[in-house]
N, C-alpha and C positions, 0 to 999 in steps of 0.2 A: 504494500500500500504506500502511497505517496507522502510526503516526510508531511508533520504540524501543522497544520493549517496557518498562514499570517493573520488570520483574525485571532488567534490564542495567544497572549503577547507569552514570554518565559518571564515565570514568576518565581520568587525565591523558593516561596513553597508549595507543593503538591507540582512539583519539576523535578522529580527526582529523575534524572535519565544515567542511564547504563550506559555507559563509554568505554568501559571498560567488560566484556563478557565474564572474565576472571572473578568480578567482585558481583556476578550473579546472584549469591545464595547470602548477601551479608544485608538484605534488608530484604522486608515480605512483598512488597510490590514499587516495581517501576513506573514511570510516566511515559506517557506520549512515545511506544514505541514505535519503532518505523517496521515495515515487514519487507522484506526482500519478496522479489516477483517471484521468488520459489515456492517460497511461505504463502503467498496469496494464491496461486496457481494450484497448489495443494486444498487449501484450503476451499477455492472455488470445484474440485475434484471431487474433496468428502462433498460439498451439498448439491452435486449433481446425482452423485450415488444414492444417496439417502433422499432422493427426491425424483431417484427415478421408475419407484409405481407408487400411484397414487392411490387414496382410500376410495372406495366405493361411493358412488355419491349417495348412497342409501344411509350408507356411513356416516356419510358426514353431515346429510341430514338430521341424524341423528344426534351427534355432538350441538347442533347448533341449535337444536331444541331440547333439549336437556342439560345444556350450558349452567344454568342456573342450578340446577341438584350438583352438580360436579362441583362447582366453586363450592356450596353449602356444605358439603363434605370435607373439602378441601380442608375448608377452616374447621371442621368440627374433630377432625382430626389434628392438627395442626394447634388452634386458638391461637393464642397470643405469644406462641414457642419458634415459630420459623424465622419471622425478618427481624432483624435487629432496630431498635428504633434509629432514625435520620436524623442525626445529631449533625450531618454534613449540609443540611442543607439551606442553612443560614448563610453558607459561604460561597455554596454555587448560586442561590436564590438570596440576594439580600436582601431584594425586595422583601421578605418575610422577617427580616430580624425586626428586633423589639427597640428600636430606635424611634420610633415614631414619639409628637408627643399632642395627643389627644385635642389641646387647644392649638395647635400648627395645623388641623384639619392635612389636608394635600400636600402643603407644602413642606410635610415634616418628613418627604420622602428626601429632601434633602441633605441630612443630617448621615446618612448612612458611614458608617466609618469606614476608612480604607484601609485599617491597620490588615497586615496579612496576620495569622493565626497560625500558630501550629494546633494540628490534629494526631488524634492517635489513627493510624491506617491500618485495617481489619482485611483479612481476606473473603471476599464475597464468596457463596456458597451455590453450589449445585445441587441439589438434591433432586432426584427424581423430573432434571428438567429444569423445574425455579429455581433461579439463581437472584440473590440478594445483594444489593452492593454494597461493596465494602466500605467505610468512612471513607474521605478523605478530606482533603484542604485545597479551596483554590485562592484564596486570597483576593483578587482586583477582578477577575472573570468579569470584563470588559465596566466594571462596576462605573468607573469616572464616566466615560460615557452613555451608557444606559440611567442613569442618577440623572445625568444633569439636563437629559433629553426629557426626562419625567419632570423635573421641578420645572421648564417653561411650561409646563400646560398646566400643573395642580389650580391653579387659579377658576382655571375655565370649566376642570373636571371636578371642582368642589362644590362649583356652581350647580352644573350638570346635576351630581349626586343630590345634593337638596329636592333639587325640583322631581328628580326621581324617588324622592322617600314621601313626597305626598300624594301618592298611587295607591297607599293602602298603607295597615297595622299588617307584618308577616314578622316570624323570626328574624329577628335582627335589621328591624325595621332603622331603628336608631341607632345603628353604629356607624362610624365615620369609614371605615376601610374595614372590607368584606373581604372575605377567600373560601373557595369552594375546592376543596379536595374530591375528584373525582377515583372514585376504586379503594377507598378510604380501606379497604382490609381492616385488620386487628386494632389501627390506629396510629400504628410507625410511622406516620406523618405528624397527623393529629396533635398529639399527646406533646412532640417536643416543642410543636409552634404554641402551642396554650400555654406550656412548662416555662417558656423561657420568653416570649410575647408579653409582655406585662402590661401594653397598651390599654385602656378602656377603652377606647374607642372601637378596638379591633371584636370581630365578630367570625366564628371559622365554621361553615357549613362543611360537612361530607355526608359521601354517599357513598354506598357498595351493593353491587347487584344483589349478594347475598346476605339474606337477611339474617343468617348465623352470623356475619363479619358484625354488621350493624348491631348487634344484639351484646357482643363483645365488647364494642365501643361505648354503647352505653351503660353496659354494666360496669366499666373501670373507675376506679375509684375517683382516679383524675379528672373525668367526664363533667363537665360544668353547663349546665344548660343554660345559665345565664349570657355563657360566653360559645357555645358549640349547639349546632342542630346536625344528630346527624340521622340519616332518611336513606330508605331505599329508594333505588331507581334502575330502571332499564333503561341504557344509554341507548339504547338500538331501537325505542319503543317511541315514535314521534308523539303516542298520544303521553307518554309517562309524564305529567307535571311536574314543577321545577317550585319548590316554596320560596322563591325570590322572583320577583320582575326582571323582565329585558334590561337589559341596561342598568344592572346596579352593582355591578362585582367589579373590584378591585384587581383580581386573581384568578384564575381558574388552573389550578395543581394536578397536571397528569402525572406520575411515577412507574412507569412501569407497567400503565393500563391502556392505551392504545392499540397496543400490541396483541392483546387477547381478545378482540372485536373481530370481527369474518370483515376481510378486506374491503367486499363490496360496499359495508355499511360505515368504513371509518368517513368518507366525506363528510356526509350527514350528521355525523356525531360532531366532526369539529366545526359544522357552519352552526349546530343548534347551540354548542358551546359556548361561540363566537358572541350569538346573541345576547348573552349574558354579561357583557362587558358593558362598562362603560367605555365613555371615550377615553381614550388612554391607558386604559386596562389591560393586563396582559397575561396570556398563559404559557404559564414554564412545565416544559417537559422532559423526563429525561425515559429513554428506552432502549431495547436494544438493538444494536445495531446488524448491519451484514456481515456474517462470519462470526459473529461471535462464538466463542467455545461453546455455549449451548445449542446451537445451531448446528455444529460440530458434530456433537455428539450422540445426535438422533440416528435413528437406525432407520433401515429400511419400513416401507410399511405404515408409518408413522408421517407423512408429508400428504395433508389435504388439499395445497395449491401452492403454487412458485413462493418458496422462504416462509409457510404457511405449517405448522404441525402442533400434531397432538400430544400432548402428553401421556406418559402411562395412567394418570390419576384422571384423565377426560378434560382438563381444560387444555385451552391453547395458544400459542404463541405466532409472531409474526417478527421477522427482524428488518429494519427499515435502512433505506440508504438517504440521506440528505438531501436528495434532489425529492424523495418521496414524499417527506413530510413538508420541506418545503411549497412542496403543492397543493399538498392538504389543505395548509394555512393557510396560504396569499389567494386561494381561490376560496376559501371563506371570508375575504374581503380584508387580513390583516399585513401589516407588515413584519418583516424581519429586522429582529434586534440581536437578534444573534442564533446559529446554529452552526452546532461544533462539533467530530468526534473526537470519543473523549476512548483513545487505546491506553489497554494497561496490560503488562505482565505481571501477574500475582506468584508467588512464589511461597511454595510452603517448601521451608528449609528443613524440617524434620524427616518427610518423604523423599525429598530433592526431586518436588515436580514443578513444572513450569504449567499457567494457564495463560490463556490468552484472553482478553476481554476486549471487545469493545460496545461500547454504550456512545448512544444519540442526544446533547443537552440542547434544547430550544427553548428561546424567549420570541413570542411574537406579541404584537401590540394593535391595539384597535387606534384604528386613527382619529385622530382629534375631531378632524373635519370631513365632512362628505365625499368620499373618492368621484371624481370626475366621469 
């Protein structure tokens, strides 16, 4: 694969890069590695193999109507024991830190700090297919500029926001800065932006198809209804209602959940998402990417459509290339603030293996003003 993208500046931290092969095994994972055409040529090899017979469409019929018991299981097997909670995502998402300050309304998106942070770095897991990602630390992740393109418009979208809160009484009618975590699972989202958000103002909607996931979330102890609603929903269901109005979210948080929708149906999902923004509002996503080691490591059998597959436990996965999602968004009418991949070698030094990762991080934004 092609060396770092230039839109990634090299930052002191979460740059860890291998220069040396020798010093492989003296820390748990590398940054931003580059792949030699061998590497990729391989790699495009294994997913032609493992995607060359497809399931039966009766099959995958099946999978896609019974989507919802598979995740319910998922989690009820699993609860609150598989992903680690995202303690990292303050630093790729700043937008989310707890900087804001209630009477700044908009413009307190300003304030955001640009110190870089050391993290502790975890190695992301595979089990049975789902792969969780491991902490990390990105420090500036284009922060100066995405910050100070948001604070010219807080004025106008504080505005905006007002006149959209007298549309009705709903959950979090009255809070100044909204966020919707979509596929909210066990709450590995959730939980660290409440924990560490200290905001009044701020208000954190989720949802999860499964209504085991959702049941989990509001049983935790942490769970705050003053400050959190969280609700099921079928992303895939046009008629499924949204307990907020068009136009009043600050945020909409994909993690990991785009990916498990039937391809046909992700437009749809991100223009109905889309609506949910205000002007200047923006949704961060991070997913996985092409090639990734989980992608890898499917087998025959197991592939429903091109980079498309099931898992052994019945849910499913999709792994996306940049140009993909790209399209996704800007043909649901937003712009591009950034999207990046984000390669990594993980390395567990007690086995002496190497994995390969890579992951999709996007920021898109709804435009201030009317596209022409």
């Amino acid at each position: 694969m092609a060396a770092p993208s230039a839109e990634w500046p090299r930052r002191r931290f979460g740059q860890r890069l291998l220069t040396d092969p020798a010093r492989l095994f003296q820390h748990n994972a590398w940054d931003n590695v580059e792949w030699s055409e061998e590497q990729e040529a391989s790699a495009r090899s294994k997913v032609e193999e493992n995607s060359s017979h497809l399931l039966p469409q009766d099959k995958q019929e099946e999978y896609e109507v019974n989507a919802k018991r598979y995740w319910d299981d998922f989690y009820k097997i699993h609860e609150n024991g598989f992903f680690k909670d995202r303690h990292w995502l303050f630093t790729e998402f700043p937008e989310l830190a707890p900087s804001r300050n209630s009477s700044q309304n908009g413009d307190s998106l300003c304030e955001f700090s640009t110190k870089e942070e050391s993290n502790s770095e975890g190695l992301g897991r595979c089990e049975n297919g789902h792969c969780s990602v491991g902490n990390r630390t990105e420090g500036q992740l284009n922060l100066i500029q995405s910050t100070a393109e948001v604070c010219t418009e807080d004025l106008a979208a504080q505005e905006h926001r007002e006149l959209k809160q007298r549309d009705g009484d709903y959950p979090g009618s009255a809070a100044s800065y909204r966020v919707l975590e979509v596929g909210c699972g066990a709450g590995n989202t959730v939980f660290p932006i409440l924990q560490t958000n200290n905001d009044p103002g701020l208000f954190v909607y989720c949802c999860d198809f499964s209504t085991t996931a959702v049941d989990l979330v509001q049983n935790n102890a942490e769970y705050d209804s003053s400050r959190c609603f969280a609700f099921v929903h079928d992303l895939c269901n046009d008629q499924s209602p949204f307990p907020m109005p068009e136009e009043s979210l600050d945020i909409v948080i994909l993690i990991f959940v785009l990916s498990a929708i039937l391809p046909e149906k992700m437009q749809s999902v991100v223009t109905r998402l889309s609506r949910l923004l205000r002007p200047g509002g923006m949704i961060l996503l991070r997913d996985y990417g092409r090639y990734d080691l989980a992608q890898l490591r499917f087998k025959k059998g197991q592939c429903l459509s091109e980079n498309f597959y099931v898992r052994g436990d019945g849910t499913r996965v999709y792994f996306f290339t940049q140009d993909e999602l790209d399209h996704l968004f800007t043909t649901a009418g937003l712009e591009k603030v950034q999207n990046l991949v984000d390669r990594r070698l993980q390395v567990n030094r007690g086995k002496q293996m190497t994995m390969y990762r890579v992951w999709i991080q996007c920021k898109y934004r709804r435009p201030t003003a009317p596209q022409p």
